[in-house]
Wavefront OBJ file of the C-alpha trace (Angstrom):
o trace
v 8.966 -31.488 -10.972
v 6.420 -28.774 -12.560
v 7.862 -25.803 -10.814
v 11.420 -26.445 -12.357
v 9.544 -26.429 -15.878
v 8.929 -22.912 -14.774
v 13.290 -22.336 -14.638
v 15.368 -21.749 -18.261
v 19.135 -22.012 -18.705
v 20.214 -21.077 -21.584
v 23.530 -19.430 -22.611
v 22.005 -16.952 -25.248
v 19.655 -15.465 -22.354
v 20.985 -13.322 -19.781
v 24.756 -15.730 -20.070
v 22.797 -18.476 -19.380
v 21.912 -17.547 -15.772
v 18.748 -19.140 -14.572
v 15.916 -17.091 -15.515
v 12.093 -17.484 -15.815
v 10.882 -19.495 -18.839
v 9.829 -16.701 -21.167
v 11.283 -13.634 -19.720
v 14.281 -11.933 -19.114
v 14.109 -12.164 -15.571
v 16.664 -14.015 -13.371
v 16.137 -16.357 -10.379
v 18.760 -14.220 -9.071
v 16.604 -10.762 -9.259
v 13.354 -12.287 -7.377
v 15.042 -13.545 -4.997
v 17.155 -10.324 -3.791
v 13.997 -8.272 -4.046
v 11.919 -10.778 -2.007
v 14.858 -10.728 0.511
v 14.733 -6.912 0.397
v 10.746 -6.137 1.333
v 9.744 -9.558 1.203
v 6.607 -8.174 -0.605
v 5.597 -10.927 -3.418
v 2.734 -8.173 -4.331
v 5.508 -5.881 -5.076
v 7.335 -8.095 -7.222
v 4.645 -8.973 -9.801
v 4.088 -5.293 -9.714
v 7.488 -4.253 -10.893
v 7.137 -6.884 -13.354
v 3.651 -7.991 -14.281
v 4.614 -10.745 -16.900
v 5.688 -13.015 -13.430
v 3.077 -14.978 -11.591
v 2.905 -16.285 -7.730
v 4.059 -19.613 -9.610
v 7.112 -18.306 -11.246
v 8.225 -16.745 -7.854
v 7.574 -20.166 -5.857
v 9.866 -21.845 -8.126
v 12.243 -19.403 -8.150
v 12.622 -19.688 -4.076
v 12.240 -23.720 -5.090
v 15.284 -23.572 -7.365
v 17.172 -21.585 -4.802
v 16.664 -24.458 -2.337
v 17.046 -27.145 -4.661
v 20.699 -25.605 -5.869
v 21.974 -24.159 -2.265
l 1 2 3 4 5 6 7 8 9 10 11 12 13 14 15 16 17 18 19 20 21 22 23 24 25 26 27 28 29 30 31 32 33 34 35 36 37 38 39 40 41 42 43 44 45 46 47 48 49 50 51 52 53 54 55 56 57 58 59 60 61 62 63 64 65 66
């Protein structure tokens, strides 16, 4: 599945919470703030390095691990 090439686990980054391949940035992070304002535009704002592809596979892993 090409979105979940997008999804890293790895226990030297961030204790091996689910992040964004690359980055820093955990599943867990976009998907409070898109439950917060909902605002996608915000998002890749507040961190420019994601794309409208790593947050759709972030919401896909969420649904995929629920």
């Amino acid at each position: 599945m090409p979105q979940m090439e997008r999804i890293e686990l790895d226990p030297r980054v961030c204790n091996g919470r689910p992040v964004i391949k690359g980055t820093r940035i955990p599943v867990s992070v976009i998907l409070d703030q898109i439950a917060e304002d909902g605002s996608w535009d915000r998002l890749i704002e507040g961190y420019p390095e994601l794309t409208r592809e790593d947050i759709q596979a972030a919401l896909k892993y969420a649904v995929l691990t629920a």
